[in-house]
N, C-alpha and C positions, 0 to 999 in steps of 0.2 A: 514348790518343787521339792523332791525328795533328796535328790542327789542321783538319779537314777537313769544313766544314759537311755537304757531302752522304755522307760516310761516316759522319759521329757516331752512335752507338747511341743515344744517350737524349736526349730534350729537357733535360736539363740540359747536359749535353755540347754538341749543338747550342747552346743559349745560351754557352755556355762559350766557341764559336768566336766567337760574334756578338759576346760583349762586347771579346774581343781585338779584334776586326776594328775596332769601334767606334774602339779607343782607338790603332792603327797609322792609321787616316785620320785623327784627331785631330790626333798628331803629326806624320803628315806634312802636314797642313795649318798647324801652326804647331810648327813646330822646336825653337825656342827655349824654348817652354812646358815640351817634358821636361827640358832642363837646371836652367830654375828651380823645376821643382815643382810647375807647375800643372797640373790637370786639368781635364777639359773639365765643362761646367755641365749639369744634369740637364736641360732641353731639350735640349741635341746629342744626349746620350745615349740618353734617350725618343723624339727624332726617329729616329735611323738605327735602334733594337732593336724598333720599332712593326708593321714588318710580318710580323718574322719572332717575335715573341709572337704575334700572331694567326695565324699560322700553326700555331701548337703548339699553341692553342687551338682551334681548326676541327679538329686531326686528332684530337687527344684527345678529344673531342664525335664525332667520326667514329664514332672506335674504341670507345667505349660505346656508342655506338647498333646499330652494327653486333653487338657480343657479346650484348646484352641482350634482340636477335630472335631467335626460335627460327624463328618464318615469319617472313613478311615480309607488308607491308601497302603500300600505296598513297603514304599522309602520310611511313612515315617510310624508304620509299624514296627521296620526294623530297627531301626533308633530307639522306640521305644524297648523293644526287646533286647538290645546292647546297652543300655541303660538299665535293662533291669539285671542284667545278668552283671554289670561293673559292680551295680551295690551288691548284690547278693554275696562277692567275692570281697566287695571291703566291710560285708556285715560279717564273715567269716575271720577277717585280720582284723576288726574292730575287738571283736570277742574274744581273741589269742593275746592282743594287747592289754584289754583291759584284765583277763584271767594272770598274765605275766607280770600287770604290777600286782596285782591282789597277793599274787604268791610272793612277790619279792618282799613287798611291804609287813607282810605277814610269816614268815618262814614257820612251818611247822617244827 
């Protein structure tokens, strides 16, 4: 693994990026916290890894729906279509997120 959300092969991996990513915005929003040992509290962490779980949830629900038609139907075409169109919206907030730590962590 690279580190790289949009290359990661597995939604574990993906998660794997997100929880690092988590814990580099953490510290750079408070510095002094990795010298003494603290880590950040199960709301910071629930807040920033929320969209990008549901995300891994909507594609997973996707990709079952999707293998489990041999034709196809009406209902659960539009599911599928509502499902694509949810990630499409948390691949747009995923990419504002992770651009928002990059710049925080990095200040020009």
């Amino acid at each position: 693994m690279n580190g790289s959300y949009l290359t990661a092969d597995t939604p574990k991996a993906r998660l794997a990026v997100v929880f690092k990513s988590a814990m580099e915005l953490y510290y750079s929003l408070h510095p002094s916290h990795r010298y003494l040992g603290f880590f950040p509290d199960y709301s910071f962490i629930e807040n920033y890894i929320g969209i990008f779980v549901d995300r891994e949830i909507d594609n997973g629900a996707q990709k079952a729906l999707e293998a489990s038609i041999a034709g196809t139907s009406e209902p659960v075409e539009a599911t599928i279509r509502e499902l694509k169109r949810r990630n499409a919206e948390r691949d747009k907030e995923i990419a504002q997120q992770l651009n928002l730590r990059s710049d925080e962590a990095h200040p020009s």
